[in-house]
Every structure is written in structure tokens, then in C-alpha cells.
DRENPA-3360 file (N, C-alpha, C; in nm, 2 decimals, always signed):
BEGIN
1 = XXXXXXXX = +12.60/+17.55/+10.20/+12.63/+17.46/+10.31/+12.50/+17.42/+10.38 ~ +12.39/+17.52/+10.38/+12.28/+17.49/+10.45/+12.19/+17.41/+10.39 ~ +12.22/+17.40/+10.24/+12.14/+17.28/+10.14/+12.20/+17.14/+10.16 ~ +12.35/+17.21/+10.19/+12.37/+16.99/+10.24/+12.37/+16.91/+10.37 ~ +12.36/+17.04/+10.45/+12.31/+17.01/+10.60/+12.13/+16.97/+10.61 ~ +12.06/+17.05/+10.54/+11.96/+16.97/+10.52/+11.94/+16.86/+10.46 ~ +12.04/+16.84/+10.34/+12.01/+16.69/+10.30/+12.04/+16.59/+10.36 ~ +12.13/+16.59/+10.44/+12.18/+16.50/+10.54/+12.07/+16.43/+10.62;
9 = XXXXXXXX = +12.02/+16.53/+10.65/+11.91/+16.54/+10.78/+11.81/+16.48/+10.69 ~ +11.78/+16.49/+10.61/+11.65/+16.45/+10.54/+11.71/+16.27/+10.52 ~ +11.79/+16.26/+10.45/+11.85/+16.14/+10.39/+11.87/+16.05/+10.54 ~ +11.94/+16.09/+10.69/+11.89/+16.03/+10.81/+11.74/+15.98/+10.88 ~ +11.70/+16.10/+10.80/+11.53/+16.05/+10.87/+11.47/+15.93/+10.76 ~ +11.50/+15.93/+10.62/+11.47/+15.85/+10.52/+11.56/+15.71/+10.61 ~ +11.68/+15.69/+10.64/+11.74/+15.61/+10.68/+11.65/+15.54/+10.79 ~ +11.68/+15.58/+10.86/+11.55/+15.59/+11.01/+11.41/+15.56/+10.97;
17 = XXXXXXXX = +11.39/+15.55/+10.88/+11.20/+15.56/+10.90/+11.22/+15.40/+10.78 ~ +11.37/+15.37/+10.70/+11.34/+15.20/+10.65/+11.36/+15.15/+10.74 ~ +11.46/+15.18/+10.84/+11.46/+15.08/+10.96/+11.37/+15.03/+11.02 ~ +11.35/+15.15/+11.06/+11.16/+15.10/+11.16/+11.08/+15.05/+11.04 ~ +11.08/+15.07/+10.92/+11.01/+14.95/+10.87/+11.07/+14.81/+10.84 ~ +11.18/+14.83/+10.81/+11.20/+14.67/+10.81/+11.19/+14.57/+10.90 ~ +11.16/+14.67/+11.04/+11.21/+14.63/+11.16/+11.01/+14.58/+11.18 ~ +10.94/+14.63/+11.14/+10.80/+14.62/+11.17/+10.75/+14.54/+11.06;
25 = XXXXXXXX = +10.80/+14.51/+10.94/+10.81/+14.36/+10.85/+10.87/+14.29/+10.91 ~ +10.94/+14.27/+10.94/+11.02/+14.12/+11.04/+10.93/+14.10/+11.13 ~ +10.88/+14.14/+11.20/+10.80/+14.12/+11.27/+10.64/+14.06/+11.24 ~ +10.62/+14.14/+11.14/+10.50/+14.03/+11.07/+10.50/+13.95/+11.02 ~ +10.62/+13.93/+10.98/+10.68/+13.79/+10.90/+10.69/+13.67/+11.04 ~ +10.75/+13.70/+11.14/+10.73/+13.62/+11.26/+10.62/+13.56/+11.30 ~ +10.55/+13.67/+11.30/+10.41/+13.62/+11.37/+10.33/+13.56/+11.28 ~ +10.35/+13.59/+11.11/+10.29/+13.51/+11.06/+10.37/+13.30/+11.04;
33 = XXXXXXXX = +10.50/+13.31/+11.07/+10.55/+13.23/+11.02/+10.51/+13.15/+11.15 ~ +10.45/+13.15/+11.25/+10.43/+13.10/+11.42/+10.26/+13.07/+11.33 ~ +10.20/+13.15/+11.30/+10.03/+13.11/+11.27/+10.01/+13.02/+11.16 ~ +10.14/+12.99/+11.08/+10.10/+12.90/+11.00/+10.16/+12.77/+11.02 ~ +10.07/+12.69/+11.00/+10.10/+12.51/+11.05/+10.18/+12.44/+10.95 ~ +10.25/+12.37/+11.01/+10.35/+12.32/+10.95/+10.29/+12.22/+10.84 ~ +10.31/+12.19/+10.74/+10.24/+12.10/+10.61/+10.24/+11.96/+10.66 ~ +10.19/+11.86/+10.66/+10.19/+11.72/+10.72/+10.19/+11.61/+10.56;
41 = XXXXXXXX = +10.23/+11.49/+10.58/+10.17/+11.43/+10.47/+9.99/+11.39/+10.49 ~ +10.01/+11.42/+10.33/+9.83/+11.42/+10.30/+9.75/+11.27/+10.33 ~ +9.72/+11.24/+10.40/+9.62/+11.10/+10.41/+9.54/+11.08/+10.27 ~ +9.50/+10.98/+10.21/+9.41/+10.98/+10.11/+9.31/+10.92/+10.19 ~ +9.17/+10.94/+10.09/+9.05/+10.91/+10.17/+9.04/+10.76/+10.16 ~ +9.09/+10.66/+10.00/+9.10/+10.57/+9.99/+9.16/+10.44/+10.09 ~ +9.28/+10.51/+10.18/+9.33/+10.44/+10.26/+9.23/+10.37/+10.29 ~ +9.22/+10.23/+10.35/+9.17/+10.14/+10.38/+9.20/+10.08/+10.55;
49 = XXXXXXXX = +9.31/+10.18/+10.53/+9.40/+10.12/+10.70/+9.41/+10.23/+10.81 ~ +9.42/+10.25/+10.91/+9.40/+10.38/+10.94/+9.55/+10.35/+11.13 ~ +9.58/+10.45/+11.13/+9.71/+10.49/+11.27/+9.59/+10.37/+11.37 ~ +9.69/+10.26/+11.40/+9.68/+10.20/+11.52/+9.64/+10.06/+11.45 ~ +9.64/+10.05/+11.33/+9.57/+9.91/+11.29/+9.73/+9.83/+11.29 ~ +9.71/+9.73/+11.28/+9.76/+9.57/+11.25/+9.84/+9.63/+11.12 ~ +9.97/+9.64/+11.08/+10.00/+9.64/+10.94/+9.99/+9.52/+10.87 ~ +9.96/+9.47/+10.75/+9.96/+9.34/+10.70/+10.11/+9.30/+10.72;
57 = XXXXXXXX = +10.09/+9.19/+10.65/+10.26/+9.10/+10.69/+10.28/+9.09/+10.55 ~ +10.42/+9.12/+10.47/+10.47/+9.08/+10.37/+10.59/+8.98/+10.37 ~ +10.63/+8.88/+10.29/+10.73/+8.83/+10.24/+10.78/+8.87/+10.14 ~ +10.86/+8.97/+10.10/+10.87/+8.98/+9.94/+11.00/+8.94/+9.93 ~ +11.04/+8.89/+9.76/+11.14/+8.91/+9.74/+11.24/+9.07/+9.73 ~ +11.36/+9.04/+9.71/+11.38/+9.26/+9.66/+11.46/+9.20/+9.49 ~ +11.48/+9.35/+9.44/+11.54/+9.31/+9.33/+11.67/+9.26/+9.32 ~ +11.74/+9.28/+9.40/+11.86/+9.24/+9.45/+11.91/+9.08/+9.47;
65 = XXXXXXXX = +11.77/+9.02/+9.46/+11.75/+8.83/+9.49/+11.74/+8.79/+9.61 ~ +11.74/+8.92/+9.76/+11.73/+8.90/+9.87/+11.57/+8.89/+9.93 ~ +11.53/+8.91/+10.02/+11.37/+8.87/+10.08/+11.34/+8.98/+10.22 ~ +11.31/+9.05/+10.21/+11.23/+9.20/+10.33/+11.10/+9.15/+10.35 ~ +11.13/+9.15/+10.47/+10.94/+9.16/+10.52/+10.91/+9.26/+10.60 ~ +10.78/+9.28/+10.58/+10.74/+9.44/+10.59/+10.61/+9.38/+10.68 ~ +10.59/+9.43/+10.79/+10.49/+9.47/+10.90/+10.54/+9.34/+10.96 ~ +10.47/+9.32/+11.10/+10.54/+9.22/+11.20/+10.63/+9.24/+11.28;
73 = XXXXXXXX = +10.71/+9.40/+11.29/+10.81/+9.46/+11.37/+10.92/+9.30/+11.41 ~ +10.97/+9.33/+11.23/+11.07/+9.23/+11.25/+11.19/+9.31/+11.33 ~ +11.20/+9.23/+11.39/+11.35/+9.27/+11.50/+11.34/+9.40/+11.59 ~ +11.18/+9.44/+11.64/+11.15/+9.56/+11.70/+11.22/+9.66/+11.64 ~ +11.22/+9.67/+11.56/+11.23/+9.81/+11.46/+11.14/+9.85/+11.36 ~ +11.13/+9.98/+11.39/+10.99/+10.03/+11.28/+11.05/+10.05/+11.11 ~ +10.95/+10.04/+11.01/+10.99/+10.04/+10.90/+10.92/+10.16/+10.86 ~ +10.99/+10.19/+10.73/+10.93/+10.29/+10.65/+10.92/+10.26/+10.54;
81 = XXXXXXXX = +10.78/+10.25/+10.42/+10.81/+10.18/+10.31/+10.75/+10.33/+10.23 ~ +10.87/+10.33/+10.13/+10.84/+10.44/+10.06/+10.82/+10.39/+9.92 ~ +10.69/+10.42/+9.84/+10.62/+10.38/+9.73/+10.70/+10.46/+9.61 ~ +10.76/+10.46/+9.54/+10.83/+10.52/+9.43/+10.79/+10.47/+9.29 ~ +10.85/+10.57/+9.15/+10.82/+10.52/+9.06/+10.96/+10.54/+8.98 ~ +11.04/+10.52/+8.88/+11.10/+10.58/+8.78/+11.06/+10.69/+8.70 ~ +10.93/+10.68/+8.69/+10.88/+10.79/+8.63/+10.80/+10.94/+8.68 ~ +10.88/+10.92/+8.82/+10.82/+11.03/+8.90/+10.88/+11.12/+8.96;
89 = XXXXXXXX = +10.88/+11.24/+8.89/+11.00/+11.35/+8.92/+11.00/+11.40/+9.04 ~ +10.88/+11.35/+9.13/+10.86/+11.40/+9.26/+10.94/+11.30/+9.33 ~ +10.95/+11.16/+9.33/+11.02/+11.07/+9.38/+11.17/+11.15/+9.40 ~ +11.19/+11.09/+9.27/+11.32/+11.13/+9.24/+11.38/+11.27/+9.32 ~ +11.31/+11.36/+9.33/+11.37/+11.50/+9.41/+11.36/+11.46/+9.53 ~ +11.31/+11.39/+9.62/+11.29/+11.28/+9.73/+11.40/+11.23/+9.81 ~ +11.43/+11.13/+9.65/+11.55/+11.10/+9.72/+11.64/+11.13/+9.81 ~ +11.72/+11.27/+9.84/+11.77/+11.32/+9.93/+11.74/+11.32/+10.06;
97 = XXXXXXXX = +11.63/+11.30/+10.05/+11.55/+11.33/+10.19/+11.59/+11.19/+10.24 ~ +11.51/+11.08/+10.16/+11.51/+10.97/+10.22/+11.66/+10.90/+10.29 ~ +11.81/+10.90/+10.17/+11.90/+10.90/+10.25/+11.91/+10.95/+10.36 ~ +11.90/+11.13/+10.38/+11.95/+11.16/+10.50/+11.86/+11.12/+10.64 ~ +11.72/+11.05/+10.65/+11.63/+10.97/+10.69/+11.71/+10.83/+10.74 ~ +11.76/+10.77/+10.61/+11.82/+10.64/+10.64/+11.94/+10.68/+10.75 ~ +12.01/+10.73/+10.74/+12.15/+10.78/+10.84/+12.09/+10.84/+10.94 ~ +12.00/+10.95/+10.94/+11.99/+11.02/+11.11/+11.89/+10.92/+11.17;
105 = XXXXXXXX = +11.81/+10.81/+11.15/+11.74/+10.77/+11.20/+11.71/+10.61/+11.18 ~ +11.88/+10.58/+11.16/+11.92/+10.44/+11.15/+11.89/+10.38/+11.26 ~ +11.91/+10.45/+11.37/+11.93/+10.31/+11.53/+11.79/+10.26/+11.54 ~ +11.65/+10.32/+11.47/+11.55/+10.27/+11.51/+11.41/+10.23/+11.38 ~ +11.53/+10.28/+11.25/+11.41/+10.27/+11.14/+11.47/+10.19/+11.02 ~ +11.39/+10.15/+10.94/+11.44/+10.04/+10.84/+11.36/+10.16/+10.72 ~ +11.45/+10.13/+10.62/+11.35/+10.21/+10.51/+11.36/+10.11/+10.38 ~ +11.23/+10.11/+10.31/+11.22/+10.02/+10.21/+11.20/+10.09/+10.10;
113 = XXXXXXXX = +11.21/+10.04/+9.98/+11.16/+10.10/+9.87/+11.10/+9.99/+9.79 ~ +10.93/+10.09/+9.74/+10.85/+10.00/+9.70/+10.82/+10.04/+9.58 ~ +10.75/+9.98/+9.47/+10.69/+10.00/+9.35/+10.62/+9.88/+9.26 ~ +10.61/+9.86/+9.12/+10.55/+9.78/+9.07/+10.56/+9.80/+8.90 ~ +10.53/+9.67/+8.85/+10.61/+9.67/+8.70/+10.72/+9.58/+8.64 ~ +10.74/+9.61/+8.54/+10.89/+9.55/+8.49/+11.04/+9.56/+8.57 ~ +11.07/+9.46/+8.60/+11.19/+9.44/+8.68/+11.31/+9.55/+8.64 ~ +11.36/+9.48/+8.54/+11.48/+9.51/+8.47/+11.49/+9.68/+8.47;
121 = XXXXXXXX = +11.31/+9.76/+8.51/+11.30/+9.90/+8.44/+11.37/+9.97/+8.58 ~ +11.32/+9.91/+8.71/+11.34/+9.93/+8.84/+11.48/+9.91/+8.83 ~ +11.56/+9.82/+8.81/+11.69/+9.79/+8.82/+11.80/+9.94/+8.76 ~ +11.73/+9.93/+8.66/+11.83/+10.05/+8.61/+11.79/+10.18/+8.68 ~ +11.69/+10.18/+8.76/+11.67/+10.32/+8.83/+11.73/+10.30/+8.95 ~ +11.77/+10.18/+8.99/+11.83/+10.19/+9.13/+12.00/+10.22/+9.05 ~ +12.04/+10.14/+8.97/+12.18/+10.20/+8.93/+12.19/+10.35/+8.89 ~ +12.07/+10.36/+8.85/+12.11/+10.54/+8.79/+12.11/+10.65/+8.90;
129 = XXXXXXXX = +12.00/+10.59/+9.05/+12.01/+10.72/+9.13/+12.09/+10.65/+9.23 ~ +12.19/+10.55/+9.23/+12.25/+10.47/+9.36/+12.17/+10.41/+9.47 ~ +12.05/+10.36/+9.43/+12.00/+10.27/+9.55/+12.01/+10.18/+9.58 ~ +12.11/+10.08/+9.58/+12.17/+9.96/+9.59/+12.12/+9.95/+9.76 ~ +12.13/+10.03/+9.82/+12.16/+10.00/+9.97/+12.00/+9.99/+10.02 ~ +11.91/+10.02/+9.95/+11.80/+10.01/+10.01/+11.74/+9.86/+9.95 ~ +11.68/+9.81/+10.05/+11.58/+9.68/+10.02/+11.49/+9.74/+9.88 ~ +11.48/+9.64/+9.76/+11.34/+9.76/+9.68/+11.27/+9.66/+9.62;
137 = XXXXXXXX = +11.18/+9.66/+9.69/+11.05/+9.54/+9.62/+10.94/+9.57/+9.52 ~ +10.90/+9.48/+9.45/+10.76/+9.51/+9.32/+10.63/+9.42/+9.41 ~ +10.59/+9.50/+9.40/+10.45/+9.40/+9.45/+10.32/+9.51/+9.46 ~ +10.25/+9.49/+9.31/+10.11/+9.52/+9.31/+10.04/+9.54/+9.45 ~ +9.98/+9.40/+9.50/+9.92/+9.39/+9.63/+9.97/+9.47/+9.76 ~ +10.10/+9.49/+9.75/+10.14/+9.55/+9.86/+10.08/+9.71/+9.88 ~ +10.13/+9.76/+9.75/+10.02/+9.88/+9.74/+9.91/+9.89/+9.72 ~ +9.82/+9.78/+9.70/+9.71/+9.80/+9.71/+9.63/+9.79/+9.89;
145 = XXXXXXXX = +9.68/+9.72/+9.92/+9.71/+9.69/+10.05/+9.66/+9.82/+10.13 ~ +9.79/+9.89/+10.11/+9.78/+10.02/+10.20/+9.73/+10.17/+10.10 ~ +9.65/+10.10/+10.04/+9.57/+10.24/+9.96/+9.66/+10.30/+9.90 ~ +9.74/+10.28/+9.82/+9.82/+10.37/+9.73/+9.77/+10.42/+9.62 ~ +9.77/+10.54/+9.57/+9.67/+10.58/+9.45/+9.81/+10.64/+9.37 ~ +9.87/+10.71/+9.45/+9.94/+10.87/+9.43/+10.06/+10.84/+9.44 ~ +10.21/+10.83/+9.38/+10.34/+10.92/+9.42/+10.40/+11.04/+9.42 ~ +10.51/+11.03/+9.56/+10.53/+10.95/+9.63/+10.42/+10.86/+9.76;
153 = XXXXXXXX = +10.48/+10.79/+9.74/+10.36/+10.77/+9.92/+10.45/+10.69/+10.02 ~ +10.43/+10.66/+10.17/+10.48/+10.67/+10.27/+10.43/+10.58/+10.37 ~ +10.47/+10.45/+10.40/+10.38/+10.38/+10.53/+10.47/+10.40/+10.64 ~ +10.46/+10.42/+10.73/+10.55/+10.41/+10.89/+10.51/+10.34/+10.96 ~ +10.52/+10.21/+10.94/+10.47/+10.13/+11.05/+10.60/+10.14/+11.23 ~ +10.54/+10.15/+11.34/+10.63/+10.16/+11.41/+10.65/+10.03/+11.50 ~ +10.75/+9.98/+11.58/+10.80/+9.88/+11.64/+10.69/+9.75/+11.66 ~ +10.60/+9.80/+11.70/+10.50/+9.68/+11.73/+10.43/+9.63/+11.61;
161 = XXXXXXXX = +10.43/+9.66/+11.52/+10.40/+9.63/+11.38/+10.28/+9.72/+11.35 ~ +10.25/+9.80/+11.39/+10.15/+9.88/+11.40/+10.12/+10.00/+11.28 ~ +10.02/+10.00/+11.20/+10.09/+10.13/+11.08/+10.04/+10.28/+11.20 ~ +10.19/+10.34/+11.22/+10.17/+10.46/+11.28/+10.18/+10.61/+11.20 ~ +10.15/+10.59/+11.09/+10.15/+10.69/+10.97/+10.18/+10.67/+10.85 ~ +10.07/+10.75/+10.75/+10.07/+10.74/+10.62/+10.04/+10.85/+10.53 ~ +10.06/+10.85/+10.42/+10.01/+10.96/+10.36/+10.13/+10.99/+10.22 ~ +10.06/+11.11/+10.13/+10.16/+11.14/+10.04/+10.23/+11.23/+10.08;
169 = XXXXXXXX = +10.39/+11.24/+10.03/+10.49/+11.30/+10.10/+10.58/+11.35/+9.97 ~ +10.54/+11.49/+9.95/+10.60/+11.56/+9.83/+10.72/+11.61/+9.89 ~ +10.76/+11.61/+9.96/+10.85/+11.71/+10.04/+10.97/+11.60/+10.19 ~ +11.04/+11.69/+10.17/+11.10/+11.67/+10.30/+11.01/+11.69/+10.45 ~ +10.94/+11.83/+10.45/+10.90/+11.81/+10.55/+10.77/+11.74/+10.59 ~ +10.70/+11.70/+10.43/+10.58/+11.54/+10.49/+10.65/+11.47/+10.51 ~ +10.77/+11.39/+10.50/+10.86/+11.29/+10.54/+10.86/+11.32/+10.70 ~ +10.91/+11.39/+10.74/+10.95/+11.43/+10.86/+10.78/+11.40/+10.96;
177 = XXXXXXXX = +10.71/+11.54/+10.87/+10.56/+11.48/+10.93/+10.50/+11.34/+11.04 ~ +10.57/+11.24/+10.90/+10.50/+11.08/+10.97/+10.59/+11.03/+11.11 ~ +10.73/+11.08/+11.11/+10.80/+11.07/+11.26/+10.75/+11.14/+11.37 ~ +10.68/+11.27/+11.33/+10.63/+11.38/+11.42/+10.48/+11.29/+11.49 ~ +10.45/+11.23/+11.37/+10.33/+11.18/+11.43/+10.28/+11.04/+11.47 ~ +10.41/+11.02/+11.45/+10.46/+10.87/+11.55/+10.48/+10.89/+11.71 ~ +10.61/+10.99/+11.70/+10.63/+11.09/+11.83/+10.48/+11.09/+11.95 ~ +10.42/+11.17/+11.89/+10.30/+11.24/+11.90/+10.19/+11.12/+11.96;
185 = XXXXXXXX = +10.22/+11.04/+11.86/+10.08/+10.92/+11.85/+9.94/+10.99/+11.79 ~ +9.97/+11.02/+11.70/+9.84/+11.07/+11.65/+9.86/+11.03/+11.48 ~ +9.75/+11.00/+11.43/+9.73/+10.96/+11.27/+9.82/+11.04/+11.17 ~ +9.81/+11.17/+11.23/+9.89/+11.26/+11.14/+9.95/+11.39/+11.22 ~ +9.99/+11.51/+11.16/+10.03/+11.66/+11.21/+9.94/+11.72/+11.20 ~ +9.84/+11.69/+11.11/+9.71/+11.80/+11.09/+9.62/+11.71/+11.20 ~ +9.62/+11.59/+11.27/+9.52/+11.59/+11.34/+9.61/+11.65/+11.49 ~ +9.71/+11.63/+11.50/+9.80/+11.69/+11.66/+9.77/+11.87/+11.66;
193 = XXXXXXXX = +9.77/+11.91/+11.54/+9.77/+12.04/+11.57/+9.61/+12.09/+11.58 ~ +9.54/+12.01/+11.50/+9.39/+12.06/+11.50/+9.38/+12.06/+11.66 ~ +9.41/+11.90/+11.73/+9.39/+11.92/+11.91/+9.40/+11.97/+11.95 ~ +9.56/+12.04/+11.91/+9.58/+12.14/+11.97/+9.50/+12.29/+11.93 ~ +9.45/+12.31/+11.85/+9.36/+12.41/+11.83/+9.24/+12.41/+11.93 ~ +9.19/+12.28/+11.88/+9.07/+12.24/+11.98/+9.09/+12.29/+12.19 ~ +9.22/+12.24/+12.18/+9.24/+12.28/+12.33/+9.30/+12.40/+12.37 ~ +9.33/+12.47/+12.25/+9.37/+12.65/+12.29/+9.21/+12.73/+12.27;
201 = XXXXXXXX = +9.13/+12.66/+12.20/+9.00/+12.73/+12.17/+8.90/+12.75/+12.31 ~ +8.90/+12.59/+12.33/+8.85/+12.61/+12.49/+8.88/+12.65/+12.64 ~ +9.00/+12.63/+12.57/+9.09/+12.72/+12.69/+8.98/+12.88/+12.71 ~ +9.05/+12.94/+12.58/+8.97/+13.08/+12.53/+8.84/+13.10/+12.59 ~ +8.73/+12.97/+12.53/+8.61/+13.01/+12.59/+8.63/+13.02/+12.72 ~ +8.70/+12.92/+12.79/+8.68/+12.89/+12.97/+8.72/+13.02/+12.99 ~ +8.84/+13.10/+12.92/+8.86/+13.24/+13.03/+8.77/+13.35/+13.01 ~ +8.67/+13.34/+12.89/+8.58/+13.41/+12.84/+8.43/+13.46/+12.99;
% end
């Protein structure tokens, strides 16, 4: 009896001593998940256009036989042109994001889809992943335009026709990024947060 009253007791203190650790991993897991910065989309160095310029003006046709124009804050609403390919498995996993983009952030944004190439090749990629409902234009120049090198890529021009963010956007949360940094008014999330570093640092020295 006195060997399983000790085990008890032993097997309680083992119990007790994972808690307190699990409980002291959560906790570093917090504080690390607060120190690390949220990912933003990537600016290329190439861009040519930079947060606050004039967006150029497009006329284009779409595949559809209809006509989008892109910069000029047609109808004070901001656009989003998202640069796609058919042959880009990073687009493609995208997609999700972008619908639920189109729906939560319909009252104030237009979302486009952009690319370049053979018609007929785009056509069947809008029937195979359902993009009927998006405007989707070809135009070389347009991407050249705004520095496209890489997909996906991402323009946000906002209401005044103004490009208020750009960048590649692998993920849902660089998508999200270019709103944060419209929000914000700043070129990107990595320049909002660097300020904000910049202004917690001198804070620091001033109490120093």
C-alpha cells in the first residue's frame, strides 16, 4: 500500500510540474507571436510607381467583350487589380482569398483580374476556376506599367485614383496587407510597423 501511495504522489507531482510547463510554453509562444510582425506584400524594387502617385488610366477590353477601366477612381471606388496567370499554382491557391475580398469588401472596392497572352488560354481558366464574375483583362502594357515581374501581384489603387498599394501577395494575409496599408496611408505594413518601431525606439531613448 505504501508503494502505491507513493506512486500516486510521484505521478501528481509529474502531473503538476507538465502543467506548469505547458503553462510557461504558452506563454512564450504569446510573447513570441506579439514580437513577430505581421508579413506584408513584398514591394519589388523594379516598381516604377510608388503609394501616392497618379495611377495611369486604362481602357481595356475584358474577355467577356465588355470594357473596365482601371485608375481614374471610376465612380469613387477604389480598385484592386490582381495580376494572375493559368500557370501559377500560387494564383490559383489565391483565389479563395480574392472572392472572399470581393464579398467582404464590395461597398467600396472593385476587383479586377489581370494577365497576358493567348485569349482562348485565359478563357478556359476563367471557366475551370469560375471567374465569370470578375472583369479579366490581357494587356502586356498594363503590367508593365506598374512593374510586374512576379506572380501573383496586386495594385490597390484607392478612390481618388491614387496607387495606395502594391506588391507580391502569396498569401491571404499580403492581400489583406495592401487594405492595412491603405487604412494606414503608408506604402506598405513593413513601412507602418518600421514607424512604429522607429517611434517605440525613441520613445526608449527619451526615458533613457
Amino acid at each position: 500500500m505504501s508503494f502505491v501511495i507513493a506512486s500516486q504522489i510521484v505521478l501528481w507531482i509529474a502531473v503538476l510540474g507538465l502543467a506548469l510547463l505547458c503553462l510557461a510554453l504558452a506563454r512564450q509562444i504569446g510573447v513570441l507571436h506579439q514580437r513577430l510582425a505581421p508579413a506584408g506584400a513584398l514591394a519589388l524594387k523594379q516598381q516604377a510607381l510608388k503609394a501616392g502617385d497618379p495611377a495611369p488610366q486604362f481602357a481595356l477590353p475584358t474577355l467577356d467583350g465588355g470594357e473596365v477601366r482601371i485608375g481614374g477612381a471610376p465612380a469613387g471606388r477604389s480598385q484592386l487589380v490582381l495580376f494572375v496567370s493559368p500557370d501559377c499554382p500560387i494564383c490559383e491557391s489565391l483565389l479563395p482569398a480574392i472572392r472572399s475580398a470581393q464579398g467582404a469588401e464590395r461597398k467600396w472596392l472593385d476587383v479586377v483580374l489581370a494577365s497576358d497572352g493567348a485569349p482562348e488560354r485565359h478563357r478556359q481558366f476563367v471557366r475551370d476556376k469560375g471567374l465569370a464574375k470578375f472583369p479579366y483583362v490581357l494587356s502586356e502594357p498594363l503590367g508593365r506599367t506598374f512593374g510586374v515581374a512576379k506572380l501573383p501581384f496586386a495594385v490597390l489603387i484607392d478612390e481618388t485614383g491614387k496607387l495606395a498599394a502594391a506588391g507580391l501577395v502569396n498569401t491571404r494575409e499580403h492581400l489583406e496587407s495592401l487594405f492595412i496599408a491603405k487604412e494606414r496611408q503608408v506604402a506598405s505594413l513593413q513601412e507602418y510597423l518600421e514607424g512604429r518601431s522607429r517611434i517605440t525606439a525613441s520613445t526608449g531613448d527619451g526615458r533613457g
